[in-house]
C-alpha positions in Angstrom: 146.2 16.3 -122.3 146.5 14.3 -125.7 148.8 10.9 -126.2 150.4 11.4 -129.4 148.5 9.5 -131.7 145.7 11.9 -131.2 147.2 14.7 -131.4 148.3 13.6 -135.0 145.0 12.8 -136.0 144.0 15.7 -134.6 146.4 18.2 -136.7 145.5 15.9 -139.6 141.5 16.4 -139.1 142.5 20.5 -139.1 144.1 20.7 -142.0 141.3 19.6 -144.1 139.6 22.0 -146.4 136.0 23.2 -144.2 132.5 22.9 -145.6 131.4 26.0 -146.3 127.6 26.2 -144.6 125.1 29.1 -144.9 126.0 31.4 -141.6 129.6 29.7 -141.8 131.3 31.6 -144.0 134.2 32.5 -141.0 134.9 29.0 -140.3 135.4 28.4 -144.3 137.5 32.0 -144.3 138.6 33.2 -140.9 139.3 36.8 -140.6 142.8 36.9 -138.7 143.6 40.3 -139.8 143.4 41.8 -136.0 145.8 39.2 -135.3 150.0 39.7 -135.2 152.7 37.7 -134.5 153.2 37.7 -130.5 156.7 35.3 -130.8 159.0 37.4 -132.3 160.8 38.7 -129.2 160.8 34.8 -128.2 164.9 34.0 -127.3 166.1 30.9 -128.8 168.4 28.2 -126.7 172.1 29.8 -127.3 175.3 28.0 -127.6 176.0 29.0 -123.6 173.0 27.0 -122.3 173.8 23.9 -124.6 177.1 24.1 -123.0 175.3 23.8 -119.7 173.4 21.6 -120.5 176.2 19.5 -121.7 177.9 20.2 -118.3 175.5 19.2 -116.5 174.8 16.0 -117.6 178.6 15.2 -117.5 178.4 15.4 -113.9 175.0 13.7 -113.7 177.1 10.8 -114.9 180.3 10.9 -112.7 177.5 10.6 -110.1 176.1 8.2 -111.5 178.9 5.9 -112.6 178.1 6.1 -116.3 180.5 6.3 -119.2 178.2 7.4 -121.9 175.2 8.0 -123.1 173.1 7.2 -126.7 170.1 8.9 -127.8 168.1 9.0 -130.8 166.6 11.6 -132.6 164.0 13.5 -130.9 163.2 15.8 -128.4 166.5 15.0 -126.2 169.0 15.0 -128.9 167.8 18.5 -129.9 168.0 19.4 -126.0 171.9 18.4 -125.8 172.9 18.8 -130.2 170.4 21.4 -131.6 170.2 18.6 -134.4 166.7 17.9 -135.6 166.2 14.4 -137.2 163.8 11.9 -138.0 164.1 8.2 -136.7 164.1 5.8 -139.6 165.8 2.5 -140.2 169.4 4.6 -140.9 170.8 5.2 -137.3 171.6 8.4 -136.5 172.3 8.8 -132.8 174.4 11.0 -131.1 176.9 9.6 -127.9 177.3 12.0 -124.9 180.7 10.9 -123.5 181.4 11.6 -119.6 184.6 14.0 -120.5 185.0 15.9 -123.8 183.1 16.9 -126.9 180.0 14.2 -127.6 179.8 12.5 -131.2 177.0 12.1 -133.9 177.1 9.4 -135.9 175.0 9.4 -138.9 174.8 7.8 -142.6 177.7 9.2 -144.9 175.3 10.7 -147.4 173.2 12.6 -144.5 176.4 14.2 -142.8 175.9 17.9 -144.8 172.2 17.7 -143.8 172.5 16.6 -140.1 175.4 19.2 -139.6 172.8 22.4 -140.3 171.0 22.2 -137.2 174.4 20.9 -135.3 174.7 23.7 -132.7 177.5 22.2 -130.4 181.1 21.3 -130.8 181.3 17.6 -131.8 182.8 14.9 -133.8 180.9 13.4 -136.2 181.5 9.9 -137.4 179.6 8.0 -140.8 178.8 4.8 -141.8 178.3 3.5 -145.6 175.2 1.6 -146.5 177.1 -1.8 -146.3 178.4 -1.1 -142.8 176.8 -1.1 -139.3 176.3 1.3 -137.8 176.7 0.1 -134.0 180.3 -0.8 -134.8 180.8 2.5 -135.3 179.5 3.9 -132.1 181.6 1.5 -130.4 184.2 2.4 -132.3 184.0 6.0 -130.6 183.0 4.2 -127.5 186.8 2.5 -127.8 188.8 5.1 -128.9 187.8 7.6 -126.0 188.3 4.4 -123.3 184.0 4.0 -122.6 183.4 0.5 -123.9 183.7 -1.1 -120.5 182.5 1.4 -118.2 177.7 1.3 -117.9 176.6 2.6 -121.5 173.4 4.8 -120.5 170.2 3.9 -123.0 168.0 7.0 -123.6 164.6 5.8 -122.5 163.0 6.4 -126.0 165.9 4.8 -127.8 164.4 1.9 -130.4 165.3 -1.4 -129.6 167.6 -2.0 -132.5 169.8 0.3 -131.5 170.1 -1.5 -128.2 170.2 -5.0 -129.5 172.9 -3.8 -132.0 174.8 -2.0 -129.2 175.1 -4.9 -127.2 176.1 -7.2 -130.0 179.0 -5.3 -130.9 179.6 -4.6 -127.6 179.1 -8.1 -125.6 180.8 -7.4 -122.5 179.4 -3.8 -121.7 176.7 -3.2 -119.2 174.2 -1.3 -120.8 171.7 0.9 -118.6 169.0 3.0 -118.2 169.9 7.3 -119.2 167.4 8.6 -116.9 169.2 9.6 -114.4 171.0 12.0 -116.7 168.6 12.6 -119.5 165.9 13.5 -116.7 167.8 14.8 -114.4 168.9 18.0 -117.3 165.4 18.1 -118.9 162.9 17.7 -116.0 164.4 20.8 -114.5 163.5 23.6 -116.7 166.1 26.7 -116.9 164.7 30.4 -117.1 165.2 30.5 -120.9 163.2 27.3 -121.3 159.9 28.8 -118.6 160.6 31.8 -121.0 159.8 30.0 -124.3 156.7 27.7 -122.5 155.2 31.2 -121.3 155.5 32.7 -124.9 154.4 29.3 -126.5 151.6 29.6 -124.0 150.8 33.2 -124.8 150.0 32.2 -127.9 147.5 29.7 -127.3 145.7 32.4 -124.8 145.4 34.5 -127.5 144.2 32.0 -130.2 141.2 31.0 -127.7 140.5 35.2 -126.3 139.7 34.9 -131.0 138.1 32.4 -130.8 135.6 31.7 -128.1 133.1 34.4 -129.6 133.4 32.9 -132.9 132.2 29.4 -132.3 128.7 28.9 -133.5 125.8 26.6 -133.7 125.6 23.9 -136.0 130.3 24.1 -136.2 131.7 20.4 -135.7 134.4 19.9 -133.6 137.1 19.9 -136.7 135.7 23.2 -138.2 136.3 24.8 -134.6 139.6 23.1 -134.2 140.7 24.2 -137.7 139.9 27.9 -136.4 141.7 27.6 -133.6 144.9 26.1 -135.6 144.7 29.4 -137.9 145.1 31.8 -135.3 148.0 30.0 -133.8 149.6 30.1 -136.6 148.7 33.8 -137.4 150.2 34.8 -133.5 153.3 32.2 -134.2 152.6 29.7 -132.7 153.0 26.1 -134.8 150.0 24.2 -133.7 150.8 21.1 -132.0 146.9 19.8 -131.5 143.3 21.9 -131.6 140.9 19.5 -130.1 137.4 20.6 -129.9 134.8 18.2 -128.4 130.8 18.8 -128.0 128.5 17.8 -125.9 128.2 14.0 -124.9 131.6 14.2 -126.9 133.1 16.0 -123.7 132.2 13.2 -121.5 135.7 11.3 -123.1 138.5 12.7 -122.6 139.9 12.3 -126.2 136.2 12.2 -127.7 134.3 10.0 -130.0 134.3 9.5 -133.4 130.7 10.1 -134.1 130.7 13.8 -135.0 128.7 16.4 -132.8 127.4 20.0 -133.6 127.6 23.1 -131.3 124.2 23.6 -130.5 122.1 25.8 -127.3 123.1 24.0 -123.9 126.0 21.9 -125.3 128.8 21.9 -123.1 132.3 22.5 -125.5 135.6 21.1 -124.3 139.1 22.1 -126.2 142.4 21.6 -125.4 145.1 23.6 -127.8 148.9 23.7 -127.4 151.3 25.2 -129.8 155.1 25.1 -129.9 157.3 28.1 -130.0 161.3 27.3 -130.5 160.8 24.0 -129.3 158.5 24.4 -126.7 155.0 23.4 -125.9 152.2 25.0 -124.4 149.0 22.9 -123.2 145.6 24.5 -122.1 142.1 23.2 -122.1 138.8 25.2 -121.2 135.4 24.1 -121.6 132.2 26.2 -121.7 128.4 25.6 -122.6 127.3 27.2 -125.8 124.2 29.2 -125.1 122.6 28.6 -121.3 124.1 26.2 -118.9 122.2 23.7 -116.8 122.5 24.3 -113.0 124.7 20.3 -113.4 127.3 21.7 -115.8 127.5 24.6 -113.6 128.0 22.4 -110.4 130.7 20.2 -112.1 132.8 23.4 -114.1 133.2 25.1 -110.8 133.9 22.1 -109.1 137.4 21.2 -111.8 138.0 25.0 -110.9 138.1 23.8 -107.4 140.2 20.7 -108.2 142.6 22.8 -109.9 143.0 25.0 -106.9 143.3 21.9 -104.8 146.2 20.8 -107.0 148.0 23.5 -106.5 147.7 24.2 -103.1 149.4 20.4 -102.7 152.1 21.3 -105.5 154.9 22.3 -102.7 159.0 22.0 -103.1 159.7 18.0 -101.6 156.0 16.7 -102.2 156.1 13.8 -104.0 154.4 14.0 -107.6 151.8 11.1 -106.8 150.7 13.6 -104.0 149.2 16.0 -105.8 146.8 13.5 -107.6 146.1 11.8 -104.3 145.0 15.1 -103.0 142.7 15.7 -105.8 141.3 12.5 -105.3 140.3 13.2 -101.9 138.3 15.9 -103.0 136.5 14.8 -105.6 135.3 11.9 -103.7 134.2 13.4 -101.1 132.2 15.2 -103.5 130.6 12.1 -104.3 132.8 11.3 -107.6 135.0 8.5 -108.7 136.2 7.0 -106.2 139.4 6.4 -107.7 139.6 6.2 -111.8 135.9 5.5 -111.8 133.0 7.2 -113.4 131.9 9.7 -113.1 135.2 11.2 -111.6 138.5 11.7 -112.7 139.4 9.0 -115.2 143.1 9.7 -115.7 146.1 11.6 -114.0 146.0 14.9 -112.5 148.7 16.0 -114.9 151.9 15.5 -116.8 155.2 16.9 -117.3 155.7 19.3 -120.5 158.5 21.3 -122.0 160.1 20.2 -125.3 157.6 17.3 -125.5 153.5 17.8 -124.5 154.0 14.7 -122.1 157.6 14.5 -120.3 158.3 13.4 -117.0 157.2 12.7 -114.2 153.4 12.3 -114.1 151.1 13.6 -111.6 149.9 10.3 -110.9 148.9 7.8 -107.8 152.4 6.5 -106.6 154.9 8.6 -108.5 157.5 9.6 -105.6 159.8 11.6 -107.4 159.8 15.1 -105.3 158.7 18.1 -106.7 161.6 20.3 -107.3 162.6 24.2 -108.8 161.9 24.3 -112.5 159.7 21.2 -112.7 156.8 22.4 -115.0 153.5 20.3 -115.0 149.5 20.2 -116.3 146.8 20.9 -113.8 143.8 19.5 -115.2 141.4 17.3 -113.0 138.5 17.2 -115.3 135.2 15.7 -114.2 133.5 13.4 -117.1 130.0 11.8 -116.5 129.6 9.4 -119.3 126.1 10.0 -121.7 126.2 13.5 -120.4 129.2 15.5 -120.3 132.6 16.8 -119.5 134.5 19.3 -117.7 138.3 19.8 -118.2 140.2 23.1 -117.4 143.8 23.2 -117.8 146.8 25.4 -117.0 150.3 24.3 -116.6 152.4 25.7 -113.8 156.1 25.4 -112.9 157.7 25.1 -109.5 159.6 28.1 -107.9 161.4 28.6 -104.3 158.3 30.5 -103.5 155.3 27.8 -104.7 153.7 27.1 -107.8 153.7 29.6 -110.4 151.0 29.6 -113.8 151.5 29.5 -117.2 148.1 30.1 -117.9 145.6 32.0 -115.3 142.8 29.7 -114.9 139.2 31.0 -115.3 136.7 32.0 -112.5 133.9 31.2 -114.1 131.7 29.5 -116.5 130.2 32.8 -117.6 133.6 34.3 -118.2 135.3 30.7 -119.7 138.6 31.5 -120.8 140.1 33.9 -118.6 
């Protein structure tokens, strides 16, 4: 559970060179030798379900009454294109047209670059540095008889490319994509759940290493930093390795006054990884050394909220349910109530696949029903500010028969990772 800015700062903190320490050599020099890659039987997206995908949202949009859609680089134009591409001040978009083959247009002098990860048939259109490039999405949006039927927006688009759409455009009604960008990419297909179980493999695996490796007097970097290398050494490409300690804990995206492990300190992590795209996301939290008979109360007590999710995570509940039914709980357990402290301070949990945080949100008020293939977080930490946290996470995905884990949560504080 990290908003992106974290998680940035977080992979950034990693990266940099350790302190070597007297009785810290391993953090300095990890020994991943007993380690192998676990991703290479992982299946990458094929050209059959990008066709699907492609089919789908083509009917999403007769239902809809939408004409087209534009989307940015990102997460979603890689779900529909394959192409990967930064968003800078050059537009490259691509257009997913109701009928037929959709359209990238991109700068003239990026075409041979944006056409290597291209993995479905499409037109591609250019623009030169003196032209706009909106005119020339409309100028597909013309030629295939879209410019006066709703234009859908893809919710992360920039507002530039709006703006510019609409200037060249005047007349067209320009609307909101979720309907069809969500509607494909909030229901997961077996290939995807394939990839997020490998992706979270790998995280499991990175923590089984690492847990008997942290020691006392290791900051939260040095542990994080560990915890990056054996992704990587099992495959995975680290997305974020967030370790917090002690009072640390007690926020869910920590402090920045640095804390060492030390005897009775509570550690809380949460790791994900990406594997052909997609993301894993799993906290666990332990106490290094012996554990007070509070942070035992409070860790079995998030193992209890997690159960509690679950249980309420049936086909047709509505998201906010889930989080409402946590709620319950914990207060009457004498937490919160609501977002107060101590008690649950944020959602229950979040949609994840090609992005860490996709929707919908397990969160107070969110009605949109839980369906087959929806994956989501579970993880109703506990935080009591000055003393500590508790946050165990494990992401599950909906089936006909229930919710189904990624990750197997753990039983106990003795046995933490599970």
């Amino acid at each position: 559970m990290q908003t992106l800015m974290s998680r940035r700062a977080l992979i950034a903190a990693a990266a940099l060179p350790l302190l070597v320490r007297p009785g810290l050599l391993r953090a300095a020099e990890p020994d991943l030798s007993a380690l192998r890659d676990i991703t290479t039987g992982a299946v990458p997206i094929d050209a059959a379900e990008r066709a699907r995908r492609l089919s789908r949202a083509q009917g999403l949009m007769k239902a809809n009454g939408i004409g087209a859609v534009l989307i940015e680089p990102g997460s979603s134009m890689v779900y529909f294109t394959g192409v990967r591409w930064g968003r800078s001040e050059r537009l490259t978009a691509a257009i997913l047209p109701v009928d037929g083959e959709p359209c990238i247009v991109t700068p003239f002098f990026e075409e041979p670059s944006v056409r290597e990860t291209l993995s479905v048939p499409a037109e591609v259109r250019v623009w030169q540095e003196d032209q706009n490039p909106l005119a020339v999405v409309a100028g597909f949006l013309r030629d295939r008889k879209l410019a006066n039927r709703p234009i859908g927006i893809e919710e992360t688009a920039r507002f530039f490319a709006f703006d510019g759409l609409q200037r060249v455009l005047p007349d067209a009604r320009l609307v909101s994509a979720n309907p069809v960008v969500r509607g494909c990419r909030m229901i997961k297909t077996p290939a995807e759940i394939a990839l997020m179980q490998v992706a979270t493999d790998v995280t499991m695996a990175a923590y089984r290493w690492l847990h008997p490796r942290v020691e006392a007097g290791m900051t939260g970097a040095e542990i994080g930093a560990l915890m990056s290398a054996a992704t990587r050494k099992l495959g995975g490409a680290p997305e974020f390795s967030m370790a917090l300690i002690g009072e640390a804990s007690a926020y869910p995206h920590g402090s920045k006054q640095v804390h060492r492990v030390a005897d009775g300190q509570v550690v809380l992590m949460d790791c994900g990884c990406t594997v052909q795209g997609y993301q894993s996301d799993v906290s666990r939290s332990w106490v290094h050394g012996t554990a007070t008979a509070e942070q035992r109360k409070v860790w079995d007590m998030v193992a209890k909220g997690q159960q509690v999710a679950r249980g309420a995570a049936r086909i047709g509940a509505p998201a906010g349910s889930i989080d409402d039914a946590v709620r319950r709980f914990y207060t009457a357990q004498g937490y919160g109530p609501d977002y107060r402290l101590p008690g649950l301070s944020h959602r229950t949990g979040h949609g994840i696949g090609m992005d860490g945080h996709e929707p919908v949100n397990l969160v107070r008020g969110e009605a949109t029903p839980l369906a087959p293939g929806m994956c989501f977080s579970n993880e109703p930490g506990l935080y009591l500010p000055g003393k500590f946290g508790i946050r165990l996470e494990d992401c599950f995905h909906i089936t006909e028969a229930g919710p189904a884990w990624f990750s197997t949560p753990p039983r106990s504080i003795d046995a933490p990772i599970g």
